[in-house]
mmCIF file of the N, C-alpha and C atoms, coordinates in Angstrom:
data_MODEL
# 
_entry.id   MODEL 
# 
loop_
_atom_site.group_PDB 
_atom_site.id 
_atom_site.type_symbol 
_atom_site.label_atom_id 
_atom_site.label_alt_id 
_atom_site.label_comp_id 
_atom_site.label_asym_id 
_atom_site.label_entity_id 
_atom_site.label_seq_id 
_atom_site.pdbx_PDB_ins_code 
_atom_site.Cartn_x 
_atom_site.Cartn_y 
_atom_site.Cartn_z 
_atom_site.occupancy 
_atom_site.B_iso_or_equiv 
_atom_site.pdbx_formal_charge 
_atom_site.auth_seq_id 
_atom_site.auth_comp_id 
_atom_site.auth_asym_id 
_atom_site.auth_atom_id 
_atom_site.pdbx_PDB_model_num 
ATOM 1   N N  . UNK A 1 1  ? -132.547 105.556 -19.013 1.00 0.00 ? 1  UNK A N  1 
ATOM 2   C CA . UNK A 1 1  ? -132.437 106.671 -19.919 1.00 0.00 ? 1  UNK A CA 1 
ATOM 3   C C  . UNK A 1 1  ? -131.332 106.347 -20.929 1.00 0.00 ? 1  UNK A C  1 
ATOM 4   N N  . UNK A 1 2  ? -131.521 106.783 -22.392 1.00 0.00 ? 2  UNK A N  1 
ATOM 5   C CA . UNK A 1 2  ? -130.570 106.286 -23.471 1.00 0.00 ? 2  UNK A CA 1 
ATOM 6   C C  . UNK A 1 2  ? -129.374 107.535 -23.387 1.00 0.00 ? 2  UNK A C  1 
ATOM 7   N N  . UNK A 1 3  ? -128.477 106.813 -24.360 1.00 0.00 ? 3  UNK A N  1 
ATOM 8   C CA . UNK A 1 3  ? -127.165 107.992 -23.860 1.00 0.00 ? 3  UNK A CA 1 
ATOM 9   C C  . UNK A 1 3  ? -127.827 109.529 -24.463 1.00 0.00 ? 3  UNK A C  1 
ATOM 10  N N  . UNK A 1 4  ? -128.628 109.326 -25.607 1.00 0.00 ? 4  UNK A N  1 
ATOM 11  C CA . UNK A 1 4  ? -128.734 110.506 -26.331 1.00 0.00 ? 4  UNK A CA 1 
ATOM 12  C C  . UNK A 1 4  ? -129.888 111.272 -25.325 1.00 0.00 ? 4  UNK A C  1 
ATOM 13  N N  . UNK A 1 5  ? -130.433 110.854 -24.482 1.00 0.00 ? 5  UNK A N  1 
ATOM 14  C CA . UNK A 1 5  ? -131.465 111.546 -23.362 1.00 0.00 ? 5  UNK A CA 1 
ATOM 15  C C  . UNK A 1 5  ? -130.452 112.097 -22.864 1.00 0.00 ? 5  UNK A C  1 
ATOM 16  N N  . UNK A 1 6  ? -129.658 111.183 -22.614 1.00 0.00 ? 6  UNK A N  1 
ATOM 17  C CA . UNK A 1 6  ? -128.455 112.259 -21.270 1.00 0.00 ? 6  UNK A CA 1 
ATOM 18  C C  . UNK A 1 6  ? -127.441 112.943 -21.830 1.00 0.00 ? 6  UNK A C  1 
ATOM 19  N N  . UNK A 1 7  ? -127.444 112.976 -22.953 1.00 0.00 ? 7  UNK A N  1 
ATOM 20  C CA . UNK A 1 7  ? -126.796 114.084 -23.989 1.00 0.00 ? 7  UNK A CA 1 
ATOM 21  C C  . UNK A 1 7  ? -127.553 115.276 -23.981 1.00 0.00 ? 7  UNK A C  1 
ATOM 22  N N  . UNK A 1 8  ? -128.792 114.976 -24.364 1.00 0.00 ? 8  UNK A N  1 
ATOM 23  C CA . UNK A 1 8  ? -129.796 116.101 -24.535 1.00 0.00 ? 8  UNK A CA 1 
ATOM 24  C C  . UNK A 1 8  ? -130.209 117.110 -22.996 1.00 0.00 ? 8  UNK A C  1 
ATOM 25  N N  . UNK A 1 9  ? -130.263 116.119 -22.291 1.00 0.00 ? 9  UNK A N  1 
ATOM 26  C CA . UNK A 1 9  ? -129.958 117.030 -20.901 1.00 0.00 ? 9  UNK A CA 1 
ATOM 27  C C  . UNK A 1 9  ? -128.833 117.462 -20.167 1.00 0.00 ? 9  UNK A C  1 
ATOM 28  N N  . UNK A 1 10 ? -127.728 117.048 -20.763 1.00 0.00 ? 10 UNK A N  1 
ATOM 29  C CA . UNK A 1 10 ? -126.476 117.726 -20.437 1.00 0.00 ? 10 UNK A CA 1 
ATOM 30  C C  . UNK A 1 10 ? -126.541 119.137 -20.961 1.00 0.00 ? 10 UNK A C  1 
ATOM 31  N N  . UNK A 1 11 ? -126.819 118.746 -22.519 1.00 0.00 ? 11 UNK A N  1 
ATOM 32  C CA . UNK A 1 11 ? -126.620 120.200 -23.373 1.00 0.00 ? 11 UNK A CA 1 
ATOM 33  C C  . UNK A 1 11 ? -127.842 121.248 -23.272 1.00 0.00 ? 11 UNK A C  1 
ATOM 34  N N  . UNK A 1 12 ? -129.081 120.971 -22.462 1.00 0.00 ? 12 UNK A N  1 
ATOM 35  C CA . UNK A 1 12 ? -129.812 121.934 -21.764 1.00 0.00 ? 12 UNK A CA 1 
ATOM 36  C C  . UNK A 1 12 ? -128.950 121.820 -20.820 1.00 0.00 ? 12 UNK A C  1 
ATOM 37  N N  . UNK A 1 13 ? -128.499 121.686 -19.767 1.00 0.00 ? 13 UNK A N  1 
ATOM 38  C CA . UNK A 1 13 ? -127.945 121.690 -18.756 1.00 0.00 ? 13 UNK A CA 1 
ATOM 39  C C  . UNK A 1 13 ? -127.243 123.488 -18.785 1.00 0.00 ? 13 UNK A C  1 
ATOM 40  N N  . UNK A 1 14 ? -125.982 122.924 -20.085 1.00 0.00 ? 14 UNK A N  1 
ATOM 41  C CA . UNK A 1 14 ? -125.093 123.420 -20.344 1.00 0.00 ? 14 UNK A CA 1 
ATOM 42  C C  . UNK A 1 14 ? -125.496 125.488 -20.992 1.00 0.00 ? 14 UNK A C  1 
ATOM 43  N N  . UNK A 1 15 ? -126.889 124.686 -22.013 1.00 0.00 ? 15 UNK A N  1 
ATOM 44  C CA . UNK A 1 15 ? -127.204 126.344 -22.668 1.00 0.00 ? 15 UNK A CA 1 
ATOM 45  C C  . UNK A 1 15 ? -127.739 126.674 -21.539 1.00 0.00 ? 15 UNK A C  1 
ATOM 46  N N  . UNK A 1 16 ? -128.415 126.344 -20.565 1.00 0.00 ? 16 UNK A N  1 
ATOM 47  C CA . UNK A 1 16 ? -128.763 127.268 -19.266 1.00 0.00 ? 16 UNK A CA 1 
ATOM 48  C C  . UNK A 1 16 ? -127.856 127.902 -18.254 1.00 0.00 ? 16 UNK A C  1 
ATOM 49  N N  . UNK A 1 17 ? -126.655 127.199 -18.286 1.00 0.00 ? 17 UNK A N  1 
ATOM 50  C CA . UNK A 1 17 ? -125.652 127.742 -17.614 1.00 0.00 ? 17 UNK A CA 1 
ATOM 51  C C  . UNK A 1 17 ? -125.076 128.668 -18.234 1.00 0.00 ? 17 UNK A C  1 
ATOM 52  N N  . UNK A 1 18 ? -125.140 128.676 -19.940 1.00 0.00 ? 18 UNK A N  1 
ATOM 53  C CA . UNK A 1 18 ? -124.508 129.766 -20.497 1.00 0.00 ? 18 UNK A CA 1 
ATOM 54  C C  . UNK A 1 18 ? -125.478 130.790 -20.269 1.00 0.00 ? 18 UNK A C  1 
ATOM 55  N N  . UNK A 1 19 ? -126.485 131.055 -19.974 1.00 0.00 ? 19 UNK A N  1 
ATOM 56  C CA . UNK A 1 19 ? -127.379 131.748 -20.093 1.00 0.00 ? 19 UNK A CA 1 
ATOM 57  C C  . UNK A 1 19 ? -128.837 131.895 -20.514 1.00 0.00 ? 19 UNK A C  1 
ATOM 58  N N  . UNK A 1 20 ? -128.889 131.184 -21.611 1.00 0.00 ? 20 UNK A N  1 
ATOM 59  C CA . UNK A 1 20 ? -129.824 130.928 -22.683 1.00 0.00 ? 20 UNK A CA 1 
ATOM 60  C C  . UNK A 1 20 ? -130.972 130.452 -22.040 1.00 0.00 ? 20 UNK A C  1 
ATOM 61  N N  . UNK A 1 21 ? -131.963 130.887 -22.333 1.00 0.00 ? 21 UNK A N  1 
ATOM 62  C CA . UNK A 1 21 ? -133.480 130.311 -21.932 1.00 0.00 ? 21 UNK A CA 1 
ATOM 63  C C  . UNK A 1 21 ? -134.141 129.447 -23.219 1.00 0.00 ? 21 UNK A C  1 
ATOM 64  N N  . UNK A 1 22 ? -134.642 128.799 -22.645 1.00 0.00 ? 22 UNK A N  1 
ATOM 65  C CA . UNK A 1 22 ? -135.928 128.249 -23.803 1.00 0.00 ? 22 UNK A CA 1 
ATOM 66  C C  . UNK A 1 22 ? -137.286 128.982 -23.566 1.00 0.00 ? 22 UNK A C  1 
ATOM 67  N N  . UNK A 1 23 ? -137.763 129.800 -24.781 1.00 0.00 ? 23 UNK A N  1 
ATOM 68  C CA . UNK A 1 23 ? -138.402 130.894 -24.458 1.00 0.00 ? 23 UNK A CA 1 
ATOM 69  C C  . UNK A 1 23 ? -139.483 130.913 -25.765 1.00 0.00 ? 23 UNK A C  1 
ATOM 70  N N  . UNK A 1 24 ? -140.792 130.613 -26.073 1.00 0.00 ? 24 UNK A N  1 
ATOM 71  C CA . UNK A 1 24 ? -141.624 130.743 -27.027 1.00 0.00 ? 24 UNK A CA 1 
ATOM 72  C C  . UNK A 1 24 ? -141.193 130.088 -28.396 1.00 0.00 ? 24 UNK A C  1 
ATOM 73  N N  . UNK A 1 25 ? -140.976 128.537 -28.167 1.00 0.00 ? 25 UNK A N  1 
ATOM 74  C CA . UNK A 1 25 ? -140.210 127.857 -28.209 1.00 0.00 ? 25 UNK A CA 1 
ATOM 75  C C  . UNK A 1 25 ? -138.506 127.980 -29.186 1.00 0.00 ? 25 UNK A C  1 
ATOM 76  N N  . UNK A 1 26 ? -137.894 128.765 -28.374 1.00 0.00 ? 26 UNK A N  1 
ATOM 77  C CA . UNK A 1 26 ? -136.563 128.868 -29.441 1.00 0.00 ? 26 UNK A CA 1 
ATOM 78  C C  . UNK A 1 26 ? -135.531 129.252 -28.074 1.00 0.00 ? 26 UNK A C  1 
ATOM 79  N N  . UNK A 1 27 ? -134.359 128.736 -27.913 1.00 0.00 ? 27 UNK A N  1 
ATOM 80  C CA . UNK A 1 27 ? -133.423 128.904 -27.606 1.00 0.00 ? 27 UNK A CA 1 
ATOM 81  C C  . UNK A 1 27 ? -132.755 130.670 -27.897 1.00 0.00 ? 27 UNK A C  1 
ATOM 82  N N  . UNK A 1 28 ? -133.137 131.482 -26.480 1.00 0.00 ? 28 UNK A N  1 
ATOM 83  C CA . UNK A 1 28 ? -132.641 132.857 -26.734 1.00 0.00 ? 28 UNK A CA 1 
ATOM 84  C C  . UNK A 1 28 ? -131.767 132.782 -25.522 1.00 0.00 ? 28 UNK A C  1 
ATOM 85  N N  . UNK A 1 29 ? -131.014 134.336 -25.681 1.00 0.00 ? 29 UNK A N  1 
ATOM 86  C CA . UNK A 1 29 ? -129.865 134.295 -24.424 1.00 0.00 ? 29 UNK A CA 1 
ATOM 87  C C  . UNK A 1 29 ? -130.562 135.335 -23.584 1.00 0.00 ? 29 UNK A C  1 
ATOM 88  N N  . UNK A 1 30 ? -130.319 135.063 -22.459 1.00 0.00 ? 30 UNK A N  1 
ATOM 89  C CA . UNK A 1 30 ? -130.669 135.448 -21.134 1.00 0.00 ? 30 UNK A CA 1 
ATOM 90  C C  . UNK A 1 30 ? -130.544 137.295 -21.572 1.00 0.00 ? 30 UNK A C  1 
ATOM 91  N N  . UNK A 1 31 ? -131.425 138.027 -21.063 1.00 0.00 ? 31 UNK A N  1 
ATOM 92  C CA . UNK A 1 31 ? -131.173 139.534 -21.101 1.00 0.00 ? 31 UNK A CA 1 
ATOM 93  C C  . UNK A 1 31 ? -130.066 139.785 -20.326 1.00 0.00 ? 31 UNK A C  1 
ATOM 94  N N  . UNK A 1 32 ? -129.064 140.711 -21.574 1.00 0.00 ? 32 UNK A N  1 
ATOM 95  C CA . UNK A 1 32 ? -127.966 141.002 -21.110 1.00 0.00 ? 32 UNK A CA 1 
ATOM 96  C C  . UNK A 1 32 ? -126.934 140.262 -21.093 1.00 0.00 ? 32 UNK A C  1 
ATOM 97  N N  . UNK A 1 33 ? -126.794 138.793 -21.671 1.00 0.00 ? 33 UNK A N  1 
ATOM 98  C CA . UNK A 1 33 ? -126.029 137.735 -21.364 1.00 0.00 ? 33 UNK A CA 1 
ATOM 99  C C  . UNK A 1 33 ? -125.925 137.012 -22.752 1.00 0.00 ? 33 UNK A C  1 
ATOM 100 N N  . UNK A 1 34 ? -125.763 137.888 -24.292 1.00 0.00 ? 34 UNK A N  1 
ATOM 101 C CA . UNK A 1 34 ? -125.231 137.968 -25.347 1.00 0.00 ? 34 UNK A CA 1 
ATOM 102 C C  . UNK A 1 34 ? -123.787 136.984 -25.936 1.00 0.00 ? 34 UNK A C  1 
ATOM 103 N N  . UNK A 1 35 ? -123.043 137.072 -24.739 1.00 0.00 ? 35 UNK A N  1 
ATOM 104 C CA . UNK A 1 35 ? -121.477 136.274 -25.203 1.00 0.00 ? 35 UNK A CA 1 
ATOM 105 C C  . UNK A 1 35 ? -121.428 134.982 -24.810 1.00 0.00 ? 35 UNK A C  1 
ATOM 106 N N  . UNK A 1 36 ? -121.157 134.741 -26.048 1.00 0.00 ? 36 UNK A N  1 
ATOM 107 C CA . UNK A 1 36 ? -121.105 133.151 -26.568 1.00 0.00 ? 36 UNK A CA 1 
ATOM 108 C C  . UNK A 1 36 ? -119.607 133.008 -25.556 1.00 0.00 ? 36 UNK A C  1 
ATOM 109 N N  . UNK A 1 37 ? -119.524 131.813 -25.365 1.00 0.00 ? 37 UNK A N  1 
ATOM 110 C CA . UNK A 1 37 ? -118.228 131.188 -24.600 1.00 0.00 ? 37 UNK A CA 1 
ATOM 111 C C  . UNK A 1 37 ? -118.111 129.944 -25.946 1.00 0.00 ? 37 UNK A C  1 
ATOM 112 N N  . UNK A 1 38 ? -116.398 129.687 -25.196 1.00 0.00 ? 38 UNK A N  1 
ATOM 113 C CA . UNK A 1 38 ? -115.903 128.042 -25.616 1.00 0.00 ? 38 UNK A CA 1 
ATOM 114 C C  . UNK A 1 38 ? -116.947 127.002 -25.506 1.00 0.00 ? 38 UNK A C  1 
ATOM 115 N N  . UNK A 1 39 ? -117.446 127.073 -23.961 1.00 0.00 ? 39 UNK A N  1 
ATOM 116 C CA . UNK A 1 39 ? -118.393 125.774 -24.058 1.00 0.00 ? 39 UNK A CA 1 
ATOM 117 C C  . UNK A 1 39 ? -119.864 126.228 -24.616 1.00 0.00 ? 39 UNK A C  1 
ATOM 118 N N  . UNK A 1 40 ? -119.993 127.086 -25.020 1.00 0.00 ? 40 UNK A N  1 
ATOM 119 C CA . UNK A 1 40 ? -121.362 127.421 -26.101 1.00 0.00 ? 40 UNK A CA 1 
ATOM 120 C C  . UNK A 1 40 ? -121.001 126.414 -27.582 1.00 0.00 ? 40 UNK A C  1 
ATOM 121 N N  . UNK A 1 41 ? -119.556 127.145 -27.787 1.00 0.00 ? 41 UNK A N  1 
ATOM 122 C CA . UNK A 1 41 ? -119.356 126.532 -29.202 1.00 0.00 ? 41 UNK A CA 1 
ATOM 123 C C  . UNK A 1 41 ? -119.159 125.228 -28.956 1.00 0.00 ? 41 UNK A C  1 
ATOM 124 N N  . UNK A 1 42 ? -118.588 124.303 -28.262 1.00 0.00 ? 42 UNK A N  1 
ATOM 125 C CA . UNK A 1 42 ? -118.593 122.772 -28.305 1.00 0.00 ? 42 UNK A CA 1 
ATOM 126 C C  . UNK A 1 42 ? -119.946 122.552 -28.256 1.00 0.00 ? 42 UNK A C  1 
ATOM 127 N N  . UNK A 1 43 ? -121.074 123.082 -27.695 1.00 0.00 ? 43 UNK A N  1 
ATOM 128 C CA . UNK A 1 43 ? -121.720 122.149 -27.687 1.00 0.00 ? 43 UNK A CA 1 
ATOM 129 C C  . UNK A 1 43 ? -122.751 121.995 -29.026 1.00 0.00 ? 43 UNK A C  1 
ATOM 130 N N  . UNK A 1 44 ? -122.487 123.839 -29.620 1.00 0.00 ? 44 UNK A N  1 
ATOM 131 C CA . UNK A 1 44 ? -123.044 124.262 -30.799 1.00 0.00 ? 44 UNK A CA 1 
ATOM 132 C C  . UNK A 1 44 ? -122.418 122.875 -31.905 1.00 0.00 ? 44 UNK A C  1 
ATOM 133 N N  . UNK A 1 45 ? -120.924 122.428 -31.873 1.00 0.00 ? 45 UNK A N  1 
ATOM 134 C CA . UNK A 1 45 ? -120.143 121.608 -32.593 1.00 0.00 ? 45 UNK A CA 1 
ATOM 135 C C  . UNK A 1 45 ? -120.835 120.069 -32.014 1.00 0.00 ? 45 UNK A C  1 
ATOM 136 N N  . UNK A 1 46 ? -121.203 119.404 -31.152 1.00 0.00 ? 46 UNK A N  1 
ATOM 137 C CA . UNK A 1 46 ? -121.797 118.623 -30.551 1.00 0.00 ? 46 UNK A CA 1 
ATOM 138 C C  . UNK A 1 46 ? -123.293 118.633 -31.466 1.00 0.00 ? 46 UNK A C  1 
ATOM 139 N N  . UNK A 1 47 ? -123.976 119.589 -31.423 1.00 0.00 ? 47 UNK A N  1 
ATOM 140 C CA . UNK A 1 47 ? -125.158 119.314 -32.283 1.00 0.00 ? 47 UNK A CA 1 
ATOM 141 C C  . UNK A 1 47 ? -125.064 119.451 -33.558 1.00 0.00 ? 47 UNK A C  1 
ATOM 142 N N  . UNK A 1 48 ? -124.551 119.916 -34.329 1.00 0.00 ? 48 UNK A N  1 
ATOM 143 C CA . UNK A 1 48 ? -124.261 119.775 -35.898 1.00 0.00 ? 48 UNK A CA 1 
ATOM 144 C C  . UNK A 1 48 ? -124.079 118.318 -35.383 1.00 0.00 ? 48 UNK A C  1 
ATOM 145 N N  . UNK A 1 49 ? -122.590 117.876 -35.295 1.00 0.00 ? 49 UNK A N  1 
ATOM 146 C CA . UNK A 1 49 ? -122.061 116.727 -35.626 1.00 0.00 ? 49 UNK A CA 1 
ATOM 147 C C  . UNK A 1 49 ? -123.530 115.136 -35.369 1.00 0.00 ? 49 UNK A C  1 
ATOM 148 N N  . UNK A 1 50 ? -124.405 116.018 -34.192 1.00 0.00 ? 50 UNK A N  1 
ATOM 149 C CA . UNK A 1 50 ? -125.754 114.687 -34.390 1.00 0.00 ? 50 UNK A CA 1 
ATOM 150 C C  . UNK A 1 50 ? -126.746 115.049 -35.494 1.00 0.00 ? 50 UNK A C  1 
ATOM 151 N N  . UNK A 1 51 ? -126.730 115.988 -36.140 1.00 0.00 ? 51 UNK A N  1 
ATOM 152 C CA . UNK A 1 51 ? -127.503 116.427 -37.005 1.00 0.00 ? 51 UNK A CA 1 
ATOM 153 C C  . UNK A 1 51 ? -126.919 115.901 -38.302 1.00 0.00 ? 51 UNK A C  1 
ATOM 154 N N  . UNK A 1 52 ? -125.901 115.820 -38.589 1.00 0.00 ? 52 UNK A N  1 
ATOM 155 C CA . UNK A 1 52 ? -125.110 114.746 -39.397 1.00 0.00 ? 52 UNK A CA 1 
ATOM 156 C C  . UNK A 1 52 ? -124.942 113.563 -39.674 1.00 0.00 ? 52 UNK A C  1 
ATOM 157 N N  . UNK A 1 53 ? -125.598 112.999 -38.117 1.00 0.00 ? 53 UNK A N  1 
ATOM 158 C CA . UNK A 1 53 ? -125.603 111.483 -38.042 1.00 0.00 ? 53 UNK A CA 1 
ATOM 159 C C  . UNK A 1 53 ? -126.797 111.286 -38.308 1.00 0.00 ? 53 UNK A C  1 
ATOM 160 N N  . UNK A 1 54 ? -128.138 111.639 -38.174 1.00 0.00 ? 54 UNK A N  1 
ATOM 161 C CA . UNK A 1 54 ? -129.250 111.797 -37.962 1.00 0.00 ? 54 UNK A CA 1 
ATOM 162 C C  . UNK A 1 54 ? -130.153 111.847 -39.332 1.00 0.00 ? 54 UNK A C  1 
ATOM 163 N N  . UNK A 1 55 ? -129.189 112.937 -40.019 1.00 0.00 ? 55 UNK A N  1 
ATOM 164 C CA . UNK A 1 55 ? -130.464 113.299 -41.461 1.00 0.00 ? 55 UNK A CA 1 
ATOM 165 C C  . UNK A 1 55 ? -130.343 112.274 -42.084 1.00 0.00 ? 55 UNK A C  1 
ATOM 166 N N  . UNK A 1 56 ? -131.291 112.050 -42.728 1.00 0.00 ? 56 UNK A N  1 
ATOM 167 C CA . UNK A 1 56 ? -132.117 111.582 -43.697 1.00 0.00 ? 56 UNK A CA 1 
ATOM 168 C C  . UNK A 1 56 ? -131.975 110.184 -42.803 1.00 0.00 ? 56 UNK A C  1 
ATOM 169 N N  . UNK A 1 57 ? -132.574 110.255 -41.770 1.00 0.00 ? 57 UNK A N  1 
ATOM 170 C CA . UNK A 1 57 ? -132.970 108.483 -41.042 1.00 0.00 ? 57 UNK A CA 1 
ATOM 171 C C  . UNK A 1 57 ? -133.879 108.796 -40.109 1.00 0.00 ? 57 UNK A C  1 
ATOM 172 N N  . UNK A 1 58 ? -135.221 107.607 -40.651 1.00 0.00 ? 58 UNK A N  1 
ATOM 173 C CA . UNK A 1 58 ? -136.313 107.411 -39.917 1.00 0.00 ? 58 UNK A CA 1 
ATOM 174 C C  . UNK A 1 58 ? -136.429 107.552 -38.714 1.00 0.00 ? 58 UNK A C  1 
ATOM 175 N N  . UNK A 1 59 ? -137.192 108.418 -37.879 1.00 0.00 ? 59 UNK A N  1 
ATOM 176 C CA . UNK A 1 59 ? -137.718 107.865 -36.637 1.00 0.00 ? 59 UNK A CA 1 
ATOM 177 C C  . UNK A 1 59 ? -137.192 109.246 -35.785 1.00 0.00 ? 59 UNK A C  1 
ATOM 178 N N  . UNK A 1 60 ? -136.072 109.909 -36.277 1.00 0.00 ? 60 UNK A N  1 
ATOM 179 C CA . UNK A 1 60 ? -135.464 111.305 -35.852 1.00 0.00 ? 60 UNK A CA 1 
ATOM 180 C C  . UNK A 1 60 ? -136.014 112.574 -35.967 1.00 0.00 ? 60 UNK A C  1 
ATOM 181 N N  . UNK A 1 61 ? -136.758 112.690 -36.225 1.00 0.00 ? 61 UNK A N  1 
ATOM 182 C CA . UNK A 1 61 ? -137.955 113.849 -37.053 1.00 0.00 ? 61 UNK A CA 1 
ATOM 183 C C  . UNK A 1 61 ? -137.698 115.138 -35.822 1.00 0.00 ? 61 UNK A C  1 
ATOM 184 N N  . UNK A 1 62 ? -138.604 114.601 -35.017 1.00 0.00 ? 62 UNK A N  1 
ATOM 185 C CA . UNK A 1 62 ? -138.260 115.298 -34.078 1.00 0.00 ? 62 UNK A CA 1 
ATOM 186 C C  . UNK A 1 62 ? -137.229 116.177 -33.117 1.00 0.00 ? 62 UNK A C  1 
ATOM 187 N N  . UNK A 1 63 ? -136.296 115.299 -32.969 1.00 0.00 ? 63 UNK A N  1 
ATOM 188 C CA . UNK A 1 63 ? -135.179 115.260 -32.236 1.00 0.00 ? 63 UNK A CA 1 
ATOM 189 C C  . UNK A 1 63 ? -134.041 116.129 -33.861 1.00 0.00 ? 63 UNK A C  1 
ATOM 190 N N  . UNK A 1 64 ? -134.365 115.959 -34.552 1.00 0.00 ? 64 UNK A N  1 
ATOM 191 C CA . UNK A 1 64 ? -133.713 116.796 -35.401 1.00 0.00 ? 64 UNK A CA 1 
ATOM 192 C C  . UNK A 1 64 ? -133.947 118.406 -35.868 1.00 0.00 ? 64 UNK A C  1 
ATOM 193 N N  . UNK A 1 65 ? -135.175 118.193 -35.412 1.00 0.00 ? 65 UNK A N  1 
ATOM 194 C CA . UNK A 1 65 ? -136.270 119.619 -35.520 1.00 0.00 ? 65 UNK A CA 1 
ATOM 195 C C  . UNK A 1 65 ? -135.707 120.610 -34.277 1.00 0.00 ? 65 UNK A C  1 
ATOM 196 N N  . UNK A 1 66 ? -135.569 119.702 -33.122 1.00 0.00 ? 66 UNK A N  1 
ATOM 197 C CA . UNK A 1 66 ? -135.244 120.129 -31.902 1.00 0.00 ? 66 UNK A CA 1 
ATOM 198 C C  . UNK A 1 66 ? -134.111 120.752 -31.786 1.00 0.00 ? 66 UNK A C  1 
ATOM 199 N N  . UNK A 1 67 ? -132.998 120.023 -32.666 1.00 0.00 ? 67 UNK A N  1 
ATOM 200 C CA . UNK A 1 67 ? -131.705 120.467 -32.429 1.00 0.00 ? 67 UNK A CA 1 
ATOM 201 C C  . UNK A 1 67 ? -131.615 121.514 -33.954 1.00 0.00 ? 67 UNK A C  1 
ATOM 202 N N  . UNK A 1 68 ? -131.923 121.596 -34.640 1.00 0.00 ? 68 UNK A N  1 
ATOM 203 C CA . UNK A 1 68 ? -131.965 122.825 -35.789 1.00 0.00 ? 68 UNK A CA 1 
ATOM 204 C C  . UNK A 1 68 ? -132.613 124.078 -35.212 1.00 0.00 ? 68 UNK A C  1 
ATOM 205 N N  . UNK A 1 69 ? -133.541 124.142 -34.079 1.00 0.00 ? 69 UNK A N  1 
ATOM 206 C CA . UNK A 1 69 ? -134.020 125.286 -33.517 1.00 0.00 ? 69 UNK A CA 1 
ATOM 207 C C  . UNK A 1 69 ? -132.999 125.834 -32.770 1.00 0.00 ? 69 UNK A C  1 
ATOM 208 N N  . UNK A 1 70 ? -132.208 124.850 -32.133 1.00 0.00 ? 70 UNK A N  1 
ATOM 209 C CA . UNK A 1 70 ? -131.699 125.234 -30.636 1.00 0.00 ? 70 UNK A CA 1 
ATOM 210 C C  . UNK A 1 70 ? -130.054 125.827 -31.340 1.00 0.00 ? 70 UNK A C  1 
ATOM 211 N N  . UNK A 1 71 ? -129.665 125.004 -32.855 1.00 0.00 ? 71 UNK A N  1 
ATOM 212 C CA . UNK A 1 71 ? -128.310 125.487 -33.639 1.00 0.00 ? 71 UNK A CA 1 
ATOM 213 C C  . UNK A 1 71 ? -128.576 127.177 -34.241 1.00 0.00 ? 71 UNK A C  1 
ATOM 214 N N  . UNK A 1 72 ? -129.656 126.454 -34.788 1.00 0.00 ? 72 UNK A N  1 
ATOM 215 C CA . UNK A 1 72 ? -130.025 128.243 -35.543 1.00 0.00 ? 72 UNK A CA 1 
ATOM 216 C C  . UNK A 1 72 ? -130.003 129.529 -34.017 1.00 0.00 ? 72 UNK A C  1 
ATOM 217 N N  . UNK A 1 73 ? -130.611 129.199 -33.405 1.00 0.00 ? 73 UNK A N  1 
ATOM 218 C CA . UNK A 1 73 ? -130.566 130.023 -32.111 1.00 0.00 ? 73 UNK A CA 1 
ATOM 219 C C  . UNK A 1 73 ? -129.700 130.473 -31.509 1.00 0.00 ? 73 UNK A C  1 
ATOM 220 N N  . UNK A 1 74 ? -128.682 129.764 -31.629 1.00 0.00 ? 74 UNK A N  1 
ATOM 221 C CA . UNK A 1 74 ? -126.833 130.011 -31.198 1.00 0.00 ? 74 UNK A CA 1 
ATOM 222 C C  . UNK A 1 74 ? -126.424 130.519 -32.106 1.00 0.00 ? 74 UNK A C  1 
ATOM 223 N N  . UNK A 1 75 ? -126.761 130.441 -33.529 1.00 0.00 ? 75 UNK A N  1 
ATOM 224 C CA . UNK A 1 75 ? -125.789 130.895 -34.628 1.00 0.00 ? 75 UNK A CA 1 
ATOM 225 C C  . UNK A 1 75 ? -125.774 132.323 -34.945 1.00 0.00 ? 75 UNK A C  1 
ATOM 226 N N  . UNK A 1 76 ? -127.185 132.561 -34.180 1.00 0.00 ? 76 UNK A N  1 
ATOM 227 C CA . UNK A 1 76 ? -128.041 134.003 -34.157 1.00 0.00 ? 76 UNK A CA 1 
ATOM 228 C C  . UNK A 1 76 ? -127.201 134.821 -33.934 1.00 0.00 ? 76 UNK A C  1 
ATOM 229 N N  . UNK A 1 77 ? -126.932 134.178 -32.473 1.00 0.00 ? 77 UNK A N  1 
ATOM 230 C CA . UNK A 1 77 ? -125.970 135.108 -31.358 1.00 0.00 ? 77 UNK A CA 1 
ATOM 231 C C  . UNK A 1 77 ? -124.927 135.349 -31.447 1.00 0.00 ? 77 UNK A C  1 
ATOM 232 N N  . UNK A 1 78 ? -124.146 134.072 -31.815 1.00 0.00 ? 78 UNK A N  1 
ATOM 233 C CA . UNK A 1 78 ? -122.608 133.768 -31.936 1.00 0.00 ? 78 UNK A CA 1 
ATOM 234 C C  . UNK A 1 78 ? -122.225 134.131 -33.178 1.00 0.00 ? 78 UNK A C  1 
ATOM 235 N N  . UNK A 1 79 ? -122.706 134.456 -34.041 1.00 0.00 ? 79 UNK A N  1 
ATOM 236 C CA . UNK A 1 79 ? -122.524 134.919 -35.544 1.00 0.00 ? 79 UNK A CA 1 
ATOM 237 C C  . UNK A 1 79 ? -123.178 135.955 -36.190 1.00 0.00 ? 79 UNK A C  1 
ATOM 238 N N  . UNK A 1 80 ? -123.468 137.079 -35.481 1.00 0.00 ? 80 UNK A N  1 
ATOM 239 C CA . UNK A 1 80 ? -124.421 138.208 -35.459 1.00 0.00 ? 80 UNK A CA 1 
ATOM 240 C C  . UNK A 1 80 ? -123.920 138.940 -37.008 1.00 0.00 ? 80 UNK A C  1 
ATOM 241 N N  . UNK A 1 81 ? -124.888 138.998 -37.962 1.00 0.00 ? 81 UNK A N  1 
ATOM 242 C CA . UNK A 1 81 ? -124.854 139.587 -39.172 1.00 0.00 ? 81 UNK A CA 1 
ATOM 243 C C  . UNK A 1 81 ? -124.372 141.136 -39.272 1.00 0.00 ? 81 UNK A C  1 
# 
């Protein structure tokens, strides 16, 4: 497994422990379980910073799609309008 597999399953690991489900496909928070923590935001800071490394280079399409669903989805919560 490459490091970025075991990145990517750490940080499911991690939004499931915060709460968060993967749910019709988008990253929502568990009913009732609304508050963002510290380790929400590192890992929210963890995916920007690969989404940075990532744009505009071949072959990432996906895996960039993946992590813009799962950022926007946190930003929802953690930054409520």
């Amino acid at each position: 497994m490459s490091l970025i597999d075991r990145q990517r399953v750490e940080a499911v690991r991690l939004l499931e422990a915060q709460g968060y489900a993967f749910d019709e496909g988008r990253w929502k928070p568990a009913v009732g379980n609304a508050q963002p923590t510290l380790e929400g935001d590192a890992i929210h800071a963890m995916m920007v910073r690969r989404v940075e490394a990532i744009t505009n280079r071949a072959g990432h399409e996906a895996e960039l799609e993946s992590l813009t669903i799962a950022i926007n989805a946190y930003e929802s919560v953690r930054w409520r309008a």
